[in-house]
Phi, psi and omega in degrees: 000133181260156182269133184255126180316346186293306167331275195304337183271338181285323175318305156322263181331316165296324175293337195266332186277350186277313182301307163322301174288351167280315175316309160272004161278312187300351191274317174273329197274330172287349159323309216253006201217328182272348168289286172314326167312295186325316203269332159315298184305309179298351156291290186284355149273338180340166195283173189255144187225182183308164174283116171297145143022252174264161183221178183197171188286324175314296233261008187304143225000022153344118152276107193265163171247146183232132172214150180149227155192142167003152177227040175068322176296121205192145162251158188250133161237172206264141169194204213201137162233163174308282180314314180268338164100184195287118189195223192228148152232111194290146175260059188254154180306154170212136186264109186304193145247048136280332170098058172255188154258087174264175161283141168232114144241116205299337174148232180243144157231176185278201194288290189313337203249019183314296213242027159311127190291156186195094162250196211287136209200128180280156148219164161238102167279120160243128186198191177234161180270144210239103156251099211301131154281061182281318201268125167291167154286341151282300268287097178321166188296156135314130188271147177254338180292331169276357196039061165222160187219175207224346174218171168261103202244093238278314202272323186288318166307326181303305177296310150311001189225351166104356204248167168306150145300027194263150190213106170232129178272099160310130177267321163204169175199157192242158186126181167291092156325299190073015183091358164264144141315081191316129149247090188316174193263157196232115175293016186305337182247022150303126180283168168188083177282334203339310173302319157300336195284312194269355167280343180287317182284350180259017007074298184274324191285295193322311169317314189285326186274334174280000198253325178284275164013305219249284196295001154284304181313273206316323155311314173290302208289321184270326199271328176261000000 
């Protein structure tokens, strides 16, 4: 009985063009994601202004100037740099000179500088307001007896340190450091895989149209 070739080829054809649009829909969508990357980034160099009033989460990496000083208090949450290896990122209370209570996190120090006394110290800090999506369903608990913490949690700190719920990520700052490093805020680790995505369908398009290809043939082949 001969067999007809149509089924499988229309089935090819449908198959190879829904993965291709899937191939260039992920193609816009990394358009659309390099855009948004951009305009973030250009929020965050913009000039720096007073801490607003009111603040809210709408207002993630606004760049603000802040001046006053450290209220001694402080959490390390566990992080890292490329250079430096394994280390903290201090977390401290900070008293406006207006009188407000924010979170300050002044940056990074390594493993040796955990426990270097850092008491209340003026600065003037320009940075931005930050709320980290850090913590997960693994994310462990804060150990509180090490005074270490494993994400940055803007309310649960807040509450620990006493202060609004505001985290402004020192970019620099002038003053008594103490040894610590500012690490501005970055988008680097924002993702945009989108291009491996669209490289994987048209990759599965490619597969499906040569695999229709080998079963046409192969139908021609067994009917001649």
């Amino acid at each position: 009985m001969r067999r007809s070739i149509i089924p499988p080829l229309i089935f090819g054809i449908v198959g190879t063009a829904i993965l291709m649009t899937l191939g260039f829909w992920q193609l816009r969508r990394m358009e659309w994601k390099e855009a948004m990357l951009a305009e973030i980034q250009t929020g965050i160099d913009a000039a720096a202004q007073p801490l607003p009033a009111e603040i809210d989460p709408s207002m993630k990496y606004m760049p603000v100037l802040v001046e006053g000083r450290t209220t001694g208090e402080e959490i390390l949450v566990l992080s890292g740099t490329k250079e430096r290896g394994g280390g903290y990122n201090v977390i401290s209370g900070f008293v406006t000179s207006d009188g407000r209570r924010i979170l300050l996190d002044r940056g990074f120090v390594d493993q040796d500088q955990r426990h270097d006394p850092r008491p209340p110290a003026a600065l003037r800090v320009r940075g931005n307001l930050h709320w980290p999506q850090e913590k997960g369903s693994a994310t462990p608990e804060p150990d509180l007896d090490a005074g270490i913490w494993f994400a940055r949690d803007v309310p649960e700190m807040a509450r620990m340190l006493d202060t609004e719920p505001v985290l402004v990520v020192a970019a620099a700052a002038e003053g008594d450091l103490q040894g610590v490093d500012p690490i501005p805020v970055s988008i680097d680790g924002v993702p945009n895989s989108h291009l491996s995505y669209a490289v994987q369908w048209f990759l599965f398009a490619a597969t499906c149209a040569g695999m229709t290809l080998w079963f046409i043939w192969r139908i021609r082949r067994r009917t001649y």
